[in-house]
C-alpha positions as CSV (number, residue, x, y, z in Angstrom):
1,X,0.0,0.0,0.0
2,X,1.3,3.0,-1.1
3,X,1.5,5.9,1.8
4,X,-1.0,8.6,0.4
5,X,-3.3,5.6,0.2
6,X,-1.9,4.5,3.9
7,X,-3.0,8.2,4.9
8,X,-6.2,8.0,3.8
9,X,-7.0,4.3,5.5
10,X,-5.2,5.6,9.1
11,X,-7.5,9.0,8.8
12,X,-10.6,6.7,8.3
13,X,-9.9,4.4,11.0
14,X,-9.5,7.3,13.6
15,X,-13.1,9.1,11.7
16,X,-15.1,5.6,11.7
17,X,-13.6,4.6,15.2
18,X,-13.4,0.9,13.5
19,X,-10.8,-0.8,11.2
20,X,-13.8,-2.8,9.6
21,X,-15.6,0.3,9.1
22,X,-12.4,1.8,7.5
23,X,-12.2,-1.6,5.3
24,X,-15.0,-1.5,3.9
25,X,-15.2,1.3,2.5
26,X,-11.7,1.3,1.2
27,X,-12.7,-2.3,-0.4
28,X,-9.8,-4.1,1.5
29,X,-10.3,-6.6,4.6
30,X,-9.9,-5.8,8.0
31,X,-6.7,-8.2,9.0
32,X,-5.3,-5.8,5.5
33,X,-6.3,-2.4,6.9
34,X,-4.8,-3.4,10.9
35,X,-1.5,-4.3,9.2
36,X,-1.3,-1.3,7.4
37,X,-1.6,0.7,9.9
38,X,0.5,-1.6,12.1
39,X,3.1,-1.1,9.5
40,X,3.1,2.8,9.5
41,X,3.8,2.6,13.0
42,X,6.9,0.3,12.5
43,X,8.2,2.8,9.9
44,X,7.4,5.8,12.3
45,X,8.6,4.1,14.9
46,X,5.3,5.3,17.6
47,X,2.3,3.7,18.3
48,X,-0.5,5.9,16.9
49,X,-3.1,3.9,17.9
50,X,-4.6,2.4,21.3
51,X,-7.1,-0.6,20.5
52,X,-9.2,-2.5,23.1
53,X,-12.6,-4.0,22.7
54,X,-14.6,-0.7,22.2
55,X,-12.6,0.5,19.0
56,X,-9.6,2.6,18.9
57,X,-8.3,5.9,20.2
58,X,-5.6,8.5,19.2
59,X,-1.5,8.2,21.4
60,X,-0.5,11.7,21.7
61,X,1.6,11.2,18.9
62,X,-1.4,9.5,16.9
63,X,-3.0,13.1,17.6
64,X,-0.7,15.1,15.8
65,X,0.2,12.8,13.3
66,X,-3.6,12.8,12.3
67,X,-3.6,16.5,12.2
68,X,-0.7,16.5,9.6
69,X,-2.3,13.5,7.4
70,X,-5.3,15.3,7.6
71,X,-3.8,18.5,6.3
72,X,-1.9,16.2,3.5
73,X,-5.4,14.6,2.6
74,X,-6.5,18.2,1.9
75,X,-3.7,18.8,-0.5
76,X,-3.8,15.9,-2.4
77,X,-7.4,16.4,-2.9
78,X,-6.7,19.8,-4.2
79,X,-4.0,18.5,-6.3
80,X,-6.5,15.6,-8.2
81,X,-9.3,18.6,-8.6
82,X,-6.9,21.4,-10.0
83,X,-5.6,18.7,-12.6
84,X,-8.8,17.5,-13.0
85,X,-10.1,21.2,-14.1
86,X,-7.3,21.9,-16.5
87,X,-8.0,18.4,-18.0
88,X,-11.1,19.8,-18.7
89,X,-10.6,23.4,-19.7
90,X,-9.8,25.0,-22.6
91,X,-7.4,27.2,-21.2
92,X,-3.1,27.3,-21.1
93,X,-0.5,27.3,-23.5
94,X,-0.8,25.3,-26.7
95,X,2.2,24.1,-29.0
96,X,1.7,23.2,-32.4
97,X,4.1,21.8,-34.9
98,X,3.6,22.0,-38.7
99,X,4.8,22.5,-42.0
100,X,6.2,25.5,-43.2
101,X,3.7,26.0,-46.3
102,X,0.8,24.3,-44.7
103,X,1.7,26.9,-41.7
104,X,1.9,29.7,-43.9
105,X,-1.1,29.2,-46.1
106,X,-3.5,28.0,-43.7
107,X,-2.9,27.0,-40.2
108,X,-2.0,30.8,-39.1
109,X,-5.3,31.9,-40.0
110,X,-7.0,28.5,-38.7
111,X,-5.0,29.3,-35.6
112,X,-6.5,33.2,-35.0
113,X,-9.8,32.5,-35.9
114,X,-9.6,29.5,-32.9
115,X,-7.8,32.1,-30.9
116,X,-10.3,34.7,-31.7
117,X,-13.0,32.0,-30.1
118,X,-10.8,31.1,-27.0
119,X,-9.1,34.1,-25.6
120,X,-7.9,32.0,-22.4
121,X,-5.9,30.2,-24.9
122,X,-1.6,31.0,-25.5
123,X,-1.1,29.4,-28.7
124,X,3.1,28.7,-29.5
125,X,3.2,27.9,-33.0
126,X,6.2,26.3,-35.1
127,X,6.7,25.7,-38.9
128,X,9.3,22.7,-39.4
129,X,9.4,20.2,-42.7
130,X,11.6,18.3,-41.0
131,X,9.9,15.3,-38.4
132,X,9.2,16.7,-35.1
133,X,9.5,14.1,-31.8
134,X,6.3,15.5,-30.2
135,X,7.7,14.3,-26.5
136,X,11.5,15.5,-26.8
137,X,10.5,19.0,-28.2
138,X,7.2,19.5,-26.0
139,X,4.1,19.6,-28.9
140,X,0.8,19.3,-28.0
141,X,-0.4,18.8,-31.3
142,X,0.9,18.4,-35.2
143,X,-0.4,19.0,-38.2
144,X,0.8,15.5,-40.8
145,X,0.1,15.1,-44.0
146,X,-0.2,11.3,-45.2
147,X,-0.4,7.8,-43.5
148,X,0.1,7.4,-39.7
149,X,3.5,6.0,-38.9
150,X,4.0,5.5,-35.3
151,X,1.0,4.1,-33.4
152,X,1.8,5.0,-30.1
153,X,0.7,8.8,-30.7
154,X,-2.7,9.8,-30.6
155,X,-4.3,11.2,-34.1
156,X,-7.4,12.6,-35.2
157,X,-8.5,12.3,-38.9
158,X,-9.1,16.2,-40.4
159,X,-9.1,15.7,-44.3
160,X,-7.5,15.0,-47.1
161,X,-4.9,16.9,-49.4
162,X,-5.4,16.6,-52.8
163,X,-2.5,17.8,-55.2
164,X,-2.8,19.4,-58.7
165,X,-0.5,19.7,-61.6
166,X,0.2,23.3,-62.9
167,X,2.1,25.2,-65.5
168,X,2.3,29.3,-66.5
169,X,0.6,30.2,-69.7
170,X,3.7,30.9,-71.3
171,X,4.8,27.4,-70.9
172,X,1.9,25.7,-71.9
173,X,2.2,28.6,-75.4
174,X,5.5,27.5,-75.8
175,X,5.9,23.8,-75.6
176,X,2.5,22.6,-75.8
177,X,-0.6,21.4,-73.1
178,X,0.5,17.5,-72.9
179,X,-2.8,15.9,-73.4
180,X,-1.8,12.3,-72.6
181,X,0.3,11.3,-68.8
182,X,2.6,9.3,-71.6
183,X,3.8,13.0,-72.9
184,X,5.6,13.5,-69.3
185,X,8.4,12.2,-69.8
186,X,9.0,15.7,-72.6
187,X,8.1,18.2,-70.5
188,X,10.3,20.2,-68.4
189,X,8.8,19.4,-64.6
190,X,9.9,20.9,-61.4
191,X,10.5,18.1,-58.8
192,X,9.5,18.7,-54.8
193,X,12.0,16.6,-53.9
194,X,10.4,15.8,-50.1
195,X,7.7,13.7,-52.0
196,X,8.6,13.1,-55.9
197,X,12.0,12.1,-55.1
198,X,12.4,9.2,-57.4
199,X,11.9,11.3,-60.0
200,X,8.6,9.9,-60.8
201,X,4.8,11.1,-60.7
202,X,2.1,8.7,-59.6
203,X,-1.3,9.4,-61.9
204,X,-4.2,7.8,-62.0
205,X,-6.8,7.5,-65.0
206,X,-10.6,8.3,-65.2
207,X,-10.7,4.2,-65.4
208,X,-8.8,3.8,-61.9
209,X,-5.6,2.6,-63.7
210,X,-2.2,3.5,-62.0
211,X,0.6,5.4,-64.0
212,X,4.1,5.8,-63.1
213,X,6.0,8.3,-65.6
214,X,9.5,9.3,-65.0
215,X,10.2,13.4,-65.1
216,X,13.1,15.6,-65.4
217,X,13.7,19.3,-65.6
218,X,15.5,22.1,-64.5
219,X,14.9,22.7,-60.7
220,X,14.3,20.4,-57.5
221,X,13.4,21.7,-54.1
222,X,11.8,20.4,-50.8
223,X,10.2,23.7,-50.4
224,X,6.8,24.1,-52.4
225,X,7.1,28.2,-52.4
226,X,9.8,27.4,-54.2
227,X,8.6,24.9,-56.8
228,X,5.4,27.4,-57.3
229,X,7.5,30.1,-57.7
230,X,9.2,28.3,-60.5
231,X,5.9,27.0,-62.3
232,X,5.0,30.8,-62.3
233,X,8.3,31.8,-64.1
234,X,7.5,29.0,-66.8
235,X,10.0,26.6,-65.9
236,X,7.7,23.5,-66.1
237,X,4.9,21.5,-65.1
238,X,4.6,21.6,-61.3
239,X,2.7,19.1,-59.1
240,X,1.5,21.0,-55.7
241,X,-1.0,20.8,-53.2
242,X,-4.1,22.4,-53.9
243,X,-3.7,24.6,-51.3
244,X,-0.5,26.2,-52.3
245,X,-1.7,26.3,-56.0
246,X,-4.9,28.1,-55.2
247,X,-4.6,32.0,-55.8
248,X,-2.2,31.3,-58.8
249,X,-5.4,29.0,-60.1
250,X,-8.1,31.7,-59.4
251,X,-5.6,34.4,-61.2
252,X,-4.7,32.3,-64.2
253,X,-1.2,32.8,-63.0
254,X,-1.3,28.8,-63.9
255,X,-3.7,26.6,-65.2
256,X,-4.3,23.3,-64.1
257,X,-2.9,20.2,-66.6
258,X,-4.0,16.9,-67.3
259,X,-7.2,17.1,-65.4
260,X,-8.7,13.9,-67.4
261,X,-5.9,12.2,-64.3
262,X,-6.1,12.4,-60.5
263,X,-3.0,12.7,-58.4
264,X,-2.4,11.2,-55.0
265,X,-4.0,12.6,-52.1
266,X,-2.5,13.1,-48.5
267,X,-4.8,11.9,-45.3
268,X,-4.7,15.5,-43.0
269,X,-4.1,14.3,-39.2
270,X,-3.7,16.1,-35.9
271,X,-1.4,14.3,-34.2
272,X,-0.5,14.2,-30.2
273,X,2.0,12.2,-28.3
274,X,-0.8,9.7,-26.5
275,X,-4.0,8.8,-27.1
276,X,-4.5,8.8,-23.5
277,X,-5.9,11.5,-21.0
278,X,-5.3,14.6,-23.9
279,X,-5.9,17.4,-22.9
280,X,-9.2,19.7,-23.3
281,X,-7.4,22.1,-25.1
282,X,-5.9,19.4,-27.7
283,X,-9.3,18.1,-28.7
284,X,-11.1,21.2,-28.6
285,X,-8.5,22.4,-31.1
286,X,-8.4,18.9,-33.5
287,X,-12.5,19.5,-33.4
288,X,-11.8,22.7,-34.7
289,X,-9.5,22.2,-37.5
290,X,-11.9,19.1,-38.2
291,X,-15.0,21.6,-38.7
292,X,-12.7,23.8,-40.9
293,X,-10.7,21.3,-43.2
294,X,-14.3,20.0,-44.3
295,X,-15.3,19.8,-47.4
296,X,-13.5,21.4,-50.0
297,X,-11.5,23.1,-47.7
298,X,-8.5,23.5,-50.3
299,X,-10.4,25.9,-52.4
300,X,-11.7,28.0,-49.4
301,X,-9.8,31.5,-48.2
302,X,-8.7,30.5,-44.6
């Protein structure tokens, strides 16, 4: 028996005047509870306790010794309900980890809205491609994109991702619109090199048959800023999310290619380091970002 538990069982043997009162209600037997308590006394080194026929009664010692436990009782009980309240409340500091272009172009203003709604909330927000350890660096919550990896974290589904191939105007004018996934392989295409780096783009047909075409061209980056940036310039074909390739759509800064195909989509996940006891403020924020990344969310203004 542990000694906060030991506490507790002494301060209701002295209350109840009865170690088989105390017993009961602490769902032990009574020969359990008397050497419990005969134990404390062995470690303390004092009797606390006087028994005879008509129950039990408080040593001098025992006296003050109850008054301490029952001031410890007190604070433990405090303890349990102040973590039991921040549990529950949408309230404290909140870290959340996520991409830098998913950050950029629509978790910030996800974030202020939710802000906006819950003033009581701090919100610490970071923008890393790289893979974050959610324990070592201290995240509450993560925005990733595609399947679940590591099953010990908790996750909550949000969406999906859906990507787009893109290319300026001027490209398209001067080498052509490819009609056909087969015409890939002579187009200049700018590679993100954190998911298309084989070299290769995954297309489906309208017929649900799987293509694999190999690309080259002049540029490769992980960052997708950077491969938009060069789709815009007329470098090539481009494959980004929809998200990042939504004002240059609704411009005509690009225009979407090879829309007879579909490209892969990524599952959307808020992900926290248990799936245990998380905290109010964790799934009042994951319900959130569910309720916005609804839908069509990637053609929305956040």
């Amino acid at each position: 028996m542990d000694r906060i538990t030991g506490i507790e069982l002494f301060i209701r043997v002295v209350e109840t005047g009865s170690f088989s009162k105390a017993a009961h209600e602490a769902g032990i037997t009574q020969p359990t509870a008397t050497k419990a308590v005969a134990a404390m006394e062995k470690r303390l080194g004092a009797r606390l306790l006087h028994r005879s026929t008509r129950g039990v009664m408080l040593s001098e010692v025992g006296a003050l010794y109850y008054d301490k436990c029952k001031l410890i009782a007190r604070e433990v009980e405090e303890a349990d309900n102040l973590a039991t309240l921040l549990q529950s409340k949408v309230g404290g500091t909140l870290r959340i980890s996520t991409s830098v272009a998913f950050g950029r172009r629509v978790l910030t203003q996800l974030v202020l809205r939710y802000m906006h709604l819950h003033p009581e909330v701090t919100i610490d927000l970071s923008f890393d491609d790289r893979y974050v350890n959610l324990v070592e660096q201290g995240v509450d919550l993560a925005i990733r994109m595609g399947p679940m990896a590591d099953s010990s974290l908790g996750a909550r589904y949000l969406g999906t991702n859906p990507w787009v191939m893109v290319a300026a105007p001027s490209y398209l004018k001067e080498r052509g619109t490819p009609r056909s996934a087969d015409e890939l392989p002579f187009h200049d295409c700018v590679v993100y090199s954190s998911v298309q780096g084989d070299d290769r783009w995954s297309l489906t047909t309208a017929t649900g048959e799987k293509i694999s075409m190999p690309v080259r061209g002049p540029l490769r980056s992980n960052n997708l800023s950077a491969i938009l940036a060069a789709a815009l310039a007329g470098m090539g074909l481009a494959v980004v999310p929809w998200y990042v390739a939504r004002k240059a759509l609704e411009k005509g800064a690009v225009q979407p290619v090879l829309t007879d195909y579909s490209l892969p989509e990524q599952e959307v996940h808020a992900v926290f380091p248990s799936p245990k006891l998380v905290p109010r403020k964790v799934t009042s924020f994951s319900s959130f970002l569910q309720q916005a990344l609804a839908g069509d969310w990637w053609r929305q203004e956040m």
